[in-house]
N, C-alpha and C positions, 0 to 999 in steps of 0.2 A: 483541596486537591493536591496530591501528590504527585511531583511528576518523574516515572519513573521508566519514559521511552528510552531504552537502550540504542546504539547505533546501530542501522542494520546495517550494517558491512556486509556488501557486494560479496561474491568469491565466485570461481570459476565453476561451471555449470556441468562440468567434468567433459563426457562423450556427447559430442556433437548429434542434437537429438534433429534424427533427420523426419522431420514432418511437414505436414502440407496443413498449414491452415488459412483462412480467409474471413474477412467480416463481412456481412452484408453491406449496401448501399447504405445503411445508416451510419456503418460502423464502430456499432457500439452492443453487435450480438454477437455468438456462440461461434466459435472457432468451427466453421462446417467444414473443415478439410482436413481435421486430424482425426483422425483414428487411431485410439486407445486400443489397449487390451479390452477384451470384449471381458466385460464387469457384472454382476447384477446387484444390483440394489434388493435391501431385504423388503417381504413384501407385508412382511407386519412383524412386531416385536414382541419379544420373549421374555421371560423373565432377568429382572436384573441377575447381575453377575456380581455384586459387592463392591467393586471398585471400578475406575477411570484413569485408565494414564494419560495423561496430556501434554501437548509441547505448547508452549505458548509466549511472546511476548510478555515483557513485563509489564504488568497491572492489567492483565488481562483476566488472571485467576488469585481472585485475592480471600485469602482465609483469615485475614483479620492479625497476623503474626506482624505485617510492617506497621499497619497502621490498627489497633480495635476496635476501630470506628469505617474500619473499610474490608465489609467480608459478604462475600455473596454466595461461598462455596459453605459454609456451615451451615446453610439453611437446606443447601441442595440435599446435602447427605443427611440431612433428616430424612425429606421427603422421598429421598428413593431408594436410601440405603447404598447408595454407591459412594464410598471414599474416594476421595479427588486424591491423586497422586503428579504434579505436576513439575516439566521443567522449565525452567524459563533459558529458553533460546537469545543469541543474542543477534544471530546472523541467519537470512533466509537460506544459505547453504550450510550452516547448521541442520535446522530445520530438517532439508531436504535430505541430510547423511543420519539423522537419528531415526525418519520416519521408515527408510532402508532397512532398519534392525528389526521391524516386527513387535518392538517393545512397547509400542505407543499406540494408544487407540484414536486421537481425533489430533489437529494439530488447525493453530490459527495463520495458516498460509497467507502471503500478500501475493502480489500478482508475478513479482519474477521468481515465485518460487509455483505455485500452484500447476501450470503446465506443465512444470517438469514431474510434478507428483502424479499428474494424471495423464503423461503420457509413458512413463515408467512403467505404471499399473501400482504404484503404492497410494494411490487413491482408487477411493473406491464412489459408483454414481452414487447421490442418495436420495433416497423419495422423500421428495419434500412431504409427501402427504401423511405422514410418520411423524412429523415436527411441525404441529397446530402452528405456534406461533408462527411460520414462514410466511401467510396467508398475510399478514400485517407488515411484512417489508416491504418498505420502498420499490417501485418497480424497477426502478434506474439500477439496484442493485442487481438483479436478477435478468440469468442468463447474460452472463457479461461475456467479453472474450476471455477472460482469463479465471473462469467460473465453472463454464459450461461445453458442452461439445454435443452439437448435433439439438439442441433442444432441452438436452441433460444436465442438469444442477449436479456440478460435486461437490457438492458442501452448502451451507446456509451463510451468508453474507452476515458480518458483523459490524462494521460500520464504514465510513470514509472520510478523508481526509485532501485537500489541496494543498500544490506546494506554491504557497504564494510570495510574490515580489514584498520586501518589505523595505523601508527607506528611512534616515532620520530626517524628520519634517525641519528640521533647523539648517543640515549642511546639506540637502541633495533639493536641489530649487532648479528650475521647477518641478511640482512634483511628478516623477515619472506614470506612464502612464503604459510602457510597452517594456519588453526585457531587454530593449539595447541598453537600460540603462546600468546592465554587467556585462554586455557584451559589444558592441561597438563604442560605446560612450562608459564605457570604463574605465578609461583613463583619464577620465576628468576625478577620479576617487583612487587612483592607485593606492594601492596598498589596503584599503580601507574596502574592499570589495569580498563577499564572503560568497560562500557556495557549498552546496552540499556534498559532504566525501562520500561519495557509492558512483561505481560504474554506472547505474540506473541514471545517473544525471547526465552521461551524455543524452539520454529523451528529451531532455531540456534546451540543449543548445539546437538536436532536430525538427525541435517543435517553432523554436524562433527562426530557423533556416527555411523549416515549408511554409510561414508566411513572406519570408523576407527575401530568397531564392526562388521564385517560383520555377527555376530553369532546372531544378534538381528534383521535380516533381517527387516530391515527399508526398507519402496519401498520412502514413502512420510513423510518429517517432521511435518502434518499436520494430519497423520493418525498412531496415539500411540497407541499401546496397552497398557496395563495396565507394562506388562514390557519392554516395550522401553519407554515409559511415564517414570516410575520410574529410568531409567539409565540414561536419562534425566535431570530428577532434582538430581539426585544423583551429576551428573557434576555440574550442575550449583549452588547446596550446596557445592561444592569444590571449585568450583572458586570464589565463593565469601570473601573465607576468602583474597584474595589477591584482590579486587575490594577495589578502592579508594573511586569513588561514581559510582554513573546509574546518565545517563543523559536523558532529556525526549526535552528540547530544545535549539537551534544553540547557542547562545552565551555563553552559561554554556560549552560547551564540545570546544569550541574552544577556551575561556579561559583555561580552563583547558589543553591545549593542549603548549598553551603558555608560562606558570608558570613553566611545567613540572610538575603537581600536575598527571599529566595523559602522558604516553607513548605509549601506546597500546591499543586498543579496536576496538569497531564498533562504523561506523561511513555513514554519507553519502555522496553523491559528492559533493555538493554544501557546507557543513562545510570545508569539506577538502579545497576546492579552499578559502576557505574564511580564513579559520586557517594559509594557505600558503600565502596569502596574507598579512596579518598581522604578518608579520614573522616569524612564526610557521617553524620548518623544518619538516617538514611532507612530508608522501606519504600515498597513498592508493589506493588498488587493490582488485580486485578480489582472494583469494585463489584458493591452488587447489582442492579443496572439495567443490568448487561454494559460493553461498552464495543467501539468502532469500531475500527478498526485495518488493514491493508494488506498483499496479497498481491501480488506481481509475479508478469508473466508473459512470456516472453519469445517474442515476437511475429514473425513471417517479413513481410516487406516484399513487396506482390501485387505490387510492381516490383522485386524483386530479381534483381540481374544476375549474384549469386551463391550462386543457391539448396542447392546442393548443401554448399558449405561452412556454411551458414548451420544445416541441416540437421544436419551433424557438430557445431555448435557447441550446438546445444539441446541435444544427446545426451550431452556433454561436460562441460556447466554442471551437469544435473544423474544426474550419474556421483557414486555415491558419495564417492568419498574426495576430489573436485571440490567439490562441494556444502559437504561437510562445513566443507573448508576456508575456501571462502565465506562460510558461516555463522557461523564463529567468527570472521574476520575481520573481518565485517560487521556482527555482531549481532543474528540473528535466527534462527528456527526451520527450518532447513531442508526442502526436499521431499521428499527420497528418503529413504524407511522407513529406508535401510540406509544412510544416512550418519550415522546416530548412532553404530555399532560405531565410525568413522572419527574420530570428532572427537579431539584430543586432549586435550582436558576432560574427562572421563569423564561428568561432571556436566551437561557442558551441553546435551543434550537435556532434563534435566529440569530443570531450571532454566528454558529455555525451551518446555516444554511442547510438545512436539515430535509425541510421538506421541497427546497426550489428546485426543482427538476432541470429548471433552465439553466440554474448558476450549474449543475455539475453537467450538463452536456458540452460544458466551453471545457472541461478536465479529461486529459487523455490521464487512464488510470493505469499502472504500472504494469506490464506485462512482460511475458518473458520472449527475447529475440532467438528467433532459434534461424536455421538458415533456409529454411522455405516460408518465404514471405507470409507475415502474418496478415499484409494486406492485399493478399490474394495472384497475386503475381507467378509464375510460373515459364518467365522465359531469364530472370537472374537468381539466383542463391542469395539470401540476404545473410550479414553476418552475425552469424549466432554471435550466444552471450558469453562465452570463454573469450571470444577477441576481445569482446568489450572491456573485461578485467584488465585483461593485456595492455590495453591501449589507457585507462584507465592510469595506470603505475604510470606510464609516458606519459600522458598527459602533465599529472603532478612533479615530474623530473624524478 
């Protein structure tokens, strides 16, 4: 496995996108209070069109040029005659300013960028029933809040990820079990304390505030008022005096884990397994206050000039023994049920918790703040995600 996750640096989310959305009582469906641009989905496909542009995270579209031993896009454009043309993004407001230009037909959106694509109108709905494989995702992927609106799928789910607590099992005794152990009990590790660089992580400190404050009645890390925002950053200006550095990509935080420059912080699976690899004494878990974490979804552009290959490529990405491959490459939980038979880890669906429906119900998955509460709320303004950048810089001095 190559690991080739780029940092996804946060940026400002431009024009305050003023919508109303809500989750259900379970809190984990379709934004039923935004309303998009009225869109429609194509209602069956046409002949390919020769080629696909794509925006995509690193190793997500791999033609065999980094590694010849890692290509899933040469097989594609046999079978369908569409040449993969792809760019590799490095930031989800990246992302959200190339899909803008029209140039690009499908894009692998994460959660704080995908709202804004689909309330812009540069997403387009898509019928799942056009893309066979979808029928074999995960359910927990589908119809997410940051996926779906009203019932509607915009895009096809590619796989998911937690952001877990990780600890060196030598100098952090005993072993933590909750995330005060970076944020009230941080300063038993100053200096030696790490955290993820993206505005998205203040989720992280709201998500240990709505177990730990229950007077600031937080429902969603995702949906701040103006004071639960501010106790928010109020933590995460506290723990920063004991933060050694923020890490944004894999070999930075797994050195640092090695050196002992770093004991404590968030982290993902796939560092972890790699940190512990390289003789790191590490562990990493879920707390008990759950923990944030990130689903992508692979998005059809409502200006795509090549919808049809675009179409064969959602279908493709997440194709069993496609997926699989992705996954192990990439380092994360794949979507399709039956690309675990494929992987050739045997282990590593369970290792990444693949099929436990229950491990990812305790993961609030990344979504975008915008300032009508995404948890249904309707007598405060929550603070969209341009403050978050904002506050963000302040945070780190």
């Amino acid at each position: 496995m190559r690991l080739t996750r780029t940092l996804r640096t946060a940026a400002c989310a431009g024009a305050v996108l003023l919508l109303a959305a809500a989750c259900d009582s379970s809190g984990s469906t379709s934004a039923h209070g935004l309303n998009p641009p009225r869109l429609k989905a194509p209602t069956k496909l046409g002949r390919t069109e020769g080629q696909v542009n794509l925006i995509a995270w690193a190793g997500y579209v791999e033609d065999g040029s980094d590694d010849p031993k890692v290509d899933w896009v040469s097989d594609f454009e046999k079978q369908t005659g569409c040449q993969v043309h792809s760019k590799v993004a490095a930031s989800s407001d990246e992302m959200v300013k190339l899909m803008k230009t029209g140039e690009y037909d499908a894009v692998s959106a994460s959660g704080d960028a995908s709202l804004r694509l689909i309330a812009s109108g540069d997403a387009a709905p898509v019928n799942t029933a056009l893309v066979p494989n979808y029928k074999d995702v995960f359910s927990g992927l589908k119809n997410g809040a940051w996926n779906s609106v009203h019932g509607t799928m915009y895009g096809i789910p590619h796989g998911r990820g937690a952001n877990l607590l990780m600890y060196n099992t030598q100098k952090v005794k005993p072993a933590p079990t909750s995330w005060s152990a970076v944020f009230e009990g941080a300063s038993k590790y100053k200096g030696h304390v790490t955290a993820y660089d993206s505005p998205i992580y203040i989720a992280d400190a709201a998500l240990y505030l709505k177990a730990t404050r229950p007077e600031l009645k937080i429902k969603d890390p995702y949906a701040l008022d103006q004071t639960q925002f501010d106790a928010a950053v109020a933590l995460l200006k506290k723990q920063n005096a004991d933060v050694g550095e923020y890490w944004g990509g894999y070999l930075k935080e797994v050195s640092a884990f090695k050196s002992g420059d770093s004991v404590v912080g968030t982290t993902w699976q796939v560092i972890a397994n790699l940190a512990a690899a390289e003789g790191a004494k590490v562990k990493a878990l879920v707390p008990k206050e759950g923990s944030t974490g990130w689903s992508d979804t692979w998005m059809v552009s409502s200006k795509a000039e090549h919808p049809n290959c675009a179409y064969k490529w959602l279908n493709w990405i997440v194709s069993p023994k496609v997926n699989a491959e992705v996954a192990e490459y990439f380092g994360e939980a794949p979507a399709n049920s039956k690309a675990c038979a494929r992987t050739e880890d045997k282990n590593f669906c369970a290792v990444y918790h693949a099929a436990d429906e229950n491990y990812w119900k305790r993961i609030a998955f990344w979504n975008t703040p915008i300032e009508q509460c995404l948890d249904g709320r309707t007598d405060v303004r929550c603070v969209p995600y341009a403050k978050w950048v904002q506050a963000w810089t302040e945070i780190k001095g």
